[in-house]
N, C-alpha and C positions, 0 to 999 in steps of 0.2 A: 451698912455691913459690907456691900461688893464694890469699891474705889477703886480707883487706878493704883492705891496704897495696897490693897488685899490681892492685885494680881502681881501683886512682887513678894509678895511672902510667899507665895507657892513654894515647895519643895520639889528638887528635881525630881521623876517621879525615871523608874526605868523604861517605861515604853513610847512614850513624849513628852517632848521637851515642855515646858508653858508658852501658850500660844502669846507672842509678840504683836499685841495692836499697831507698833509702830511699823512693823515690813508688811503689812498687810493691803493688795492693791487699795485704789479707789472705791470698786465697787464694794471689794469683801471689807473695806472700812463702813462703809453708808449698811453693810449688814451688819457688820460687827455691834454699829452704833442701835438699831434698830431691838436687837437682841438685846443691849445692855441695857435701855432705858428702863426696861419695866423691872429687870434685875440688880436696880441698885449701882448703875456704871461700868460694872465687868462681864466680862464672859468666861463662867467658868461649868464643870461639869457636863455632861455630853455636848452642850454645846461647843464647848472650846474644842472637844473633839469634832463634831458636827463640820467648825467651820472648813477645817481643810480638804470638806467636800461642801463648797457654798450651795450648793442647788439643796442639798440636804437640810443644808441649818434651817436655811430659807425655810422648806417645809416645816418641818420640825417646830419652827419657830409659828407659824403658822397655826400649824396643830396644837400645840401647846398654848396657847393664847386663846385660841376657840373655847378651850377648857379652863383653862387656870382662870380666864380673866371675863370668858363669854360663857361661861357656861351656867346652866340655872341650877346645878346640884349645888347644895348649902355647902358655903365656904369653910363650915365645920367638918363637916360630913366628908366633902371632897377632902381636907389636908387629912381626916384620919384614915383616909383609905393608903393615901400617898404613904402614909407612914407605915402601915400598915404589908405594903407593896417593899417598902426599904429595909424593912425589920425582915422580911421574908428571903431578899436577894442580900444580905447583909451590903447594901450600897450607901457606904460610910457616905457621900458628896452629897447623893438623894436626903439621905437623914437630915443630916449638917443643915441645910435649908428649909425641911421642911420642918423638924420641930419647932423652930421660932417662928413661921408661921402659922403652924397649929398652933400655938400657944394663944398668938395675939387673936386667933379668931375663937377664942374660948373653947380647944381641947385641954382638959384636966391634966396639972402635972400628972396624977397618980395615975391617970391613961397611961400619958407617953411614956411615962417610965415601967410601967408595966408590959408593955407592946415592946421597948427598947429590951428587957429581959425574958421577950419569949413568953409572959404571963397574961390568961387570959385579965384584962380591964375593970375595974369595977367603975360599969357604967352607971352615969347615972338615968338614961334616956332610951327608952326602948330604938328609936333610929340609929343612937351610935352602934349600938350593940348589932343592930340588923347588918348597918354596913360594916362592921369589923367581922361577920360571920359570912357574909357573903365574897371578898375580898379576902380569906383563909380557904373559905371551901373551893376558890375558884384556883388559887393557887396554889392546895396544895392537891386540888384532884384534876384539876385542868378545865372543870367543868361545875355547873353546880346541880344541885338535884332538883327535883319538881316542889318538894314543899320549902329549900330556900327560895324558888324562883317567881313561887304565886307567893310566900309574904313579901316579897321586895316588891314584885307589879302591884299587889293591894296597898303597899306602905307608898313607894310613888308614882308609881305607874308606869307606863310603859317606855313611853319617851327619857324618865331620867334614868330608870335600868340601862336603857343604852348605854347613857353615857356616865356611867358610875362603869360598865365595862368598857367603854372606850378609854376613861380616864386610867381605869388597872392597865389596859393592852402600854398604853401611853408611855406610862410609868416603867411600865418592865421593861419596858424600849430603851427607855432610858440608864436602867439599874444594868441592865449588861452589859451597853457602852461606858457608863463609870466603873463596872467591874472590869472590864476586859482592858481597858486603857489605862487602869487606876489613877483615877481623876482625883487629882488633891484637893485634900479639905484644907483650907487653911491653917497654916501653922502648923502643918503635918497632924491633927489633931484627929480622932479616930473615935466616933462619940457613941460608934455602937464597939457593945463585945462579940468575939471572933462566933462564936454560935449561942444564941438565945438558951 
């Protein structure tokens, strides 16, 4: 899906230009390379932002990998919050990547397309539901309340509560540098609608 083919379709975007692997020092190469391996070859989406502050990406990259690749929240679980997190900040680049991931780790068309239009889900699994409720209430109140907070700790306990909210902080980190930089989707293609 991310070759060195898909960072030339990029559309010029108004705020930055697409980041150019070929003018990129040594070092920010051996980053650039590090970022792109587990992404398919390119660097796109906050990161291509990221890189023109490399101390940044580095983290970020960092960060993001602790979770995405190290983290013990179910690979289901974790993509429907991410999406969840995208549908909320309408962050077309976040989406774009994470529904075909959710997909292949067995989130429901009728999820994602329901999440993509603002609807609540018809789950089929009391977890999904828990974390698409806890991941709304957190984002749309800032905060969640005591009876989402004791069934998420009695559903996984304390330690992945963490980082099911580390994962959202993560995420929105990321949805506002795609928004604010408007980080292109490939083929200028724009796979959520303007509000849910």
């Amino acid at each position: 899906m991310y070759a060195w083919s898909w960072w030339r379709t990029l559309r010029d975007v108004s705020r930055l230009p697409p980041l150019d692997p070929s003018g990129l020092t040594p070092d920010q190469k051996k980053l650039y390379d590090e970022i792109a391996g587990p992404r398919g070859g390119a660097v796109g989406g906050p990161f291509a932002v990221w890189m023109r502050r490399p101390e940044i990406a580095a983290r970020a990259n960092e960060f993001g990998n602790a979770l995405r690749l190290d983290g013990k929240l179910d690979k289901r679980l974790f993509e429907l919050a991410v999406l969840v997190i995208a549908r909320h900040w309408s962050a077309q680049y976040e989406w774009f990547v994470h529904e075909e991931a959710a997909r292949k780790v067995g989130v429901d068309d009728a999820v994602i397309e329901a999440i993509r239009h603002g609807r609540t889900p018809p789950f089929a699994g009391g977890d999904d539901r828990l974390v698409y409720e806890f991941v709304k209430e957190l984002c749309e109140t800032r905060t969640v309340g005591e009876k989402t907070y004791e069934r998420a700790t009695a559903a996984f306990g304390t330690e992945l509560v963490i980082e099911l909210v580390t994962v959202i902080g993560f995420y929105t980190i990321a949805a506002m540098v795609i928004n604010v930089f408007d980080a292109p989707v490939p083929n200028g293609a724009r796979p959520l609608p303007v509000s849910p």
